[in-house]
Structure formats: C-alpha cells, structure tokens
VEXMI-527138 format. One record per residue (C-alpha): x, y, z; residue number from 1. Coordinates in steps of 0.5 Angstrom, whole numbers, plus 500, padded with zeros to 3 digits. Layout:
// VEXMI-527138
site c1 X c2 Y c3 Z num NUM
...
This chain:
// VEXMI-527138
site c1 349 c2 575 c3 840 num 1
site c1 344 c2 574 c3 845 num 2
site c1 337 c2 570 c3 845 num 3
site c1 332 c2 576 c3 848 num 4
site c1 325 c2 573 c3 847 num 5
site c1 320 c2 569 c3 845 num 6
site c1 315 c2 569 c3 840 num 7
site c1 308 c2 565 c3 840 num 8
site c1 303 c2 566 c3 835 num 9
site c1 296 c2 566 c3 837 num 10
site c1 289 c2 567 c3 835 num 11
site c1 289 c2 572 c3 841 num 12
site c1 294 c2 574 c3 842 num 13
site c1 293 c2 579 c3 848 num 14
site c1 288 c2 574 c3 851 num 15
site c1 294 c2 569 c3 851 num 16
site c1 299 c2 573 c3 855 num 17
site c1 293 c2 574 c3 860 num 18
site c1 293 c2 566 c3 861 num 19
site c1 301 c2 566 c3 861 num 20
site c1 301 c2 573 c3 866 num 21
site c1 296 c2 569 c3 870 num 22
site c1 300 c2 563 c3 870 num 23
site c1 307 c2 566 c3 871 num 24
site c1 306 c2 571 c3 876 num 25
site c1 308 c2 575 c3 870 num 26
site c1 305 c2 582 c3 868 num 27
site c1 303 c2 584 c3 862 num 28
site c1 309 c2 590 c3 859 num 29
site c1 306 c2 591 c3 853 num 30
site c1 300 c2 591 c3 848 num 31
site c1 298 c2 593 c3 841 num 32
site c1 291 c2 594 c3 840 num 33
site c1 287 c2 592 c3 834 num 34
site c1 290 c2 594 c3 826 num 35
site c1 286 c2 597 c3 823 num 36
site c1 282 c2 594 c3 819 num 37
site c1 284 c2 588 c3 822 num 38
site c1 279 c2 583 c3 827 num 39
site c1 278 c2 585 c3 834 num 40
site c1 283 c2 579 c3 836 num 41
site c1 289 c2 582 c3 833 num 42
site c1 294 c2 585 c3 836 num 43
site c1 301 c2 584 c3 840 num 44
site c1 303 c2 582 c3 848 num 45
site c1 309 c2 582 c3 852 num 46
site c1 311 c2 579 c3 859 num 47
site c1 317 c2 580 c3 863 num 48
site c1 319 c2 576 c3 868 num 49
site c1 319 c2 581 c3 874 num 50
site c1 325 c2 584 c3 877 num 51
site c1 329 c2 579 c3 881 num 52
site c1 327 c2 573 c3 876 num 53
site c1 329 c2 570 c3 870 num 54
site c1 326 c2 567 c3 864 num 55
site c1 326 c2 570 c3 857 num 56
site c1 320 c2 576 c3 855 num 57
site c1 314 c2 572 c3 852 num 58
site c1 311 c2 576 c3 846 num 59
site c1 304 c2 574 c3 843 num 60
site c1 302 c2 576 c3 836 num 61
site c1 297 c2 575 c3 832 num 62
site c1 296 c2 570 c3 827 num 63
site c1 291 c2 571 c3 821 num 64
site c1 291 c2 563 c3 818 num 65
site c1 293 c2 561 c3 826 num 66
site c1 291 c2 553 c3 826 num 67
site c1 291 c2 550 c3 832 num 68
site c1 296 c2 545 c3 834 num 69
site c1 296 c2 538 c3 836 num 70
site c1 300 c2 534 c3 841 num 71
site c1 302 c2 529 c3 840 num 72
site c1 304 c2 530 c3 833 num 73
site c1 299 c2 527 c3 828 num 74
site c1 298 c2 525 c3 821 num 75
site c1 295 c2 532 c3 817 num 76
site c1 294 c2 535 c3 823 num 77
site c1 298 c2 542 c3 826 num 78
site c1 304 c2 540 c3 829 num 79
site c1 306 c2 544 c3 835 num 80
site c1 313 c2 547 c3 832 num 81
site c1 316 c2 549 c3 840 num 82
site c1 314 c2 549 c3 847 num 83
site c1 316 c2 552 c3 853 num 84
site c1 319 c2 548 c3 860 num 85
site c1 317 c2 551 c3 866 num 86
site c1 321 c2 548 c3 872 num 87
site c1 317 c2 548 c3 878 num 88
site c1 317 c2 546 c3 885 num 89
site c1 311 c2 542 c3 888 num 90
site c1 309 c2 539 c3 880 num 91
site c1 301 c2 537 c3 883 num 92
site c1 300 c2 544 c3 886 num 93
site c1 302 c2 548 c3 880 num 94
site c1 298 c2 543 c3 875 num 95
site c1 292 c2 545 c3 880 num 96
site c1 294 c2 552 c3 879 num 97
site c1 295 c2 552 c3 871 num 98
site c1 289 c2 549 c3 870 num 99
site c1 285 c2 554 c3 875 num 100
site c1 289 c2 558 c3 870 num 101
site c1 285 c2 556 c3 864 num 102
site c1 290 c2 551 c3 862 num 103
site c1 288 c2 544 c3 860 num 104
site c1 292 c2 537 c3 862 num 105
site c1 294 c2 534 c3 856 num 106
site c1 291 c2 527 c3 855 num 107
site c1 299 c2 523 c3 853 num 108
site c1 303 c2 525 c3 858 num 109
site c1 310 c2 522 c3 857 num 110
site c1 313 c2 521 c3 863 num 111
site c1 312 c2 521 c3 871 num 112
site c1 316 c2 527 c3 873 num 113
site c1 313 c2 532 c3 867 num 114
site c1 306 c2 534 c3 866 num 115
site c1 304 c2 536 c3 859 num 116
site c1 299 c2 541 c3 860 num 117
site c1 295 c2 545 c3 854 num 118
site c1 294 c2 553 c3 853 num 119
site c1 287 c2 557 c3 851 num 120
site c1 289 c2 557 c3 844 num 121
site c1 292 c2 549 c3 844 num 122
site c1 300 c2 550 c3 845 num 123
site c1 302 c2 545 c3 849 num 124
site c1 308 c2 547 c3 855 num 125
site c1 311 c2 543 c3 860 num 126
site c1 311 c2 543 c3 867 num 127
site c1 318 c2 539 c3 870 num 128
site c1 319 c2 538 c3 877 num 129
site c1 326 c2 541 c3 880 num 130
site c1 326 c2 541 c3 887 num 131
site c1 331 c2 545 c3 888 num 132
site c1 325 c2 551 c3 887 num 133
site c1 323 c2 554 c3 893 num 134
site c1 316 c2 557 c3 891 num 135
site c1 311 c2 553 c3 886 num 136
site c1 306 c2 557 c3 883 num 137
site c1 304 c2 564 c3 883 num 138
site c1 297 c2 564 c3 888 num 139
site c1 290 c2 568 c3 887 num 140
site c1 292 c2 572 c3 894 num 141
C-alpha cells in the first residue's frame, strides 16, 4: 500500500494548480477541461514533482458547494480539514516569493520557525525551515 497523491478541492481548480506550479517549480501534467454543462471554473489539474524531486502528486478538483476555508479554526466557520508543509531553506526569501506567487500571510502565526501562508482559494500551507536544503524557492528567472 502506497500513499500517490493529494487531492484539494477548489473553486478553480486549474487556476490553483497554476499558483502551486508557480510556487513549487512544479509543472502542470494534467488538465481537464470544463464538463459539460458544468461552469467554466470546473475541471481537474495535476502537478508532478519534477525528475529528481520528490514530493506527492497534487490534484486540483473542482468543488460546486467549495466554501472557503478559515484558519485559524472558528465557530461556524469552514474549518481548513488539511494542509501542505513545504520545507524550505531560507524561510524570508520563500514567504517573498509565495506571496509574489499570489499567496497571502496568514494573520496568526504559531510559531517563530513556521510561516503560515494562505493559497488563492484560502487553503492555508505551512512554509518550515529546514536548514538542511540547498535551494530556497523557485525564481522568476
């Protein structure tokens, strides 16, 4: 038994996997159009870590009723259900560069090693130092 991928619902599902590629470095392997009859958000994305890279394959789906999720958890609110951890190796320079991404900085953030940051369609990931990585973030180069 194997663990292969995530999936994360969205309101825009091919727009979102655009952010992560943007973010990741990753590119986009997959796409499906809007169904028929279906909005024009509607649809499905993938990433793949590039060769060389590790990391689980993320899918985008869309989600008719998609609410967009709070964090920290409130009463009556969406609760964010999961979240991506992301290790990085210069924690500053990779905020900057999520947020150039389209990302937000949430407004609580728990600890002093740890950004919690905010996708488009409000997900929130976390961004941890791990000084062991040679690169940081991907560049506009």
């Amino acid at each position: 038994m194997a663990v292969t991928s995530v999936t994360i619902g969205a309101p825009a599902p091919r727009d979102l996997a655009a952010f992560y590629a943007r973010l990741l470095g990753w590119p986009v392997t997959a796409t499906d159009p809007a169904r028929p009859g279906m909005p024009p958000e509607d649809g499905w994305a993938q990433l793949r870590p590039p060769p060389g890279q590790e990391g689980p394959t993320l899918n985008f789906e869309y989600e008719v009723k998609f609410i967009r999720p709070v964090w920290p958890a409130a009463d009556g609110a969406q609760n964010a259900t999961q979240h991506l951890d992301i290790a990085v190796g210069d924690l500053d320079e990779t905020v900057s560069w999520a947020l150039t991404s389209g990302a937000s900085l949430a407004d609580y953030q728990p600890q002093d090693d740890v950004r919690v940051m905010l996708d488009p369609a409000g997900h929130p990931f976390c961004l941890f130092l791990d000084e062991s990585m040679a690169t940081t973030a991907p560049s506009a180069d």
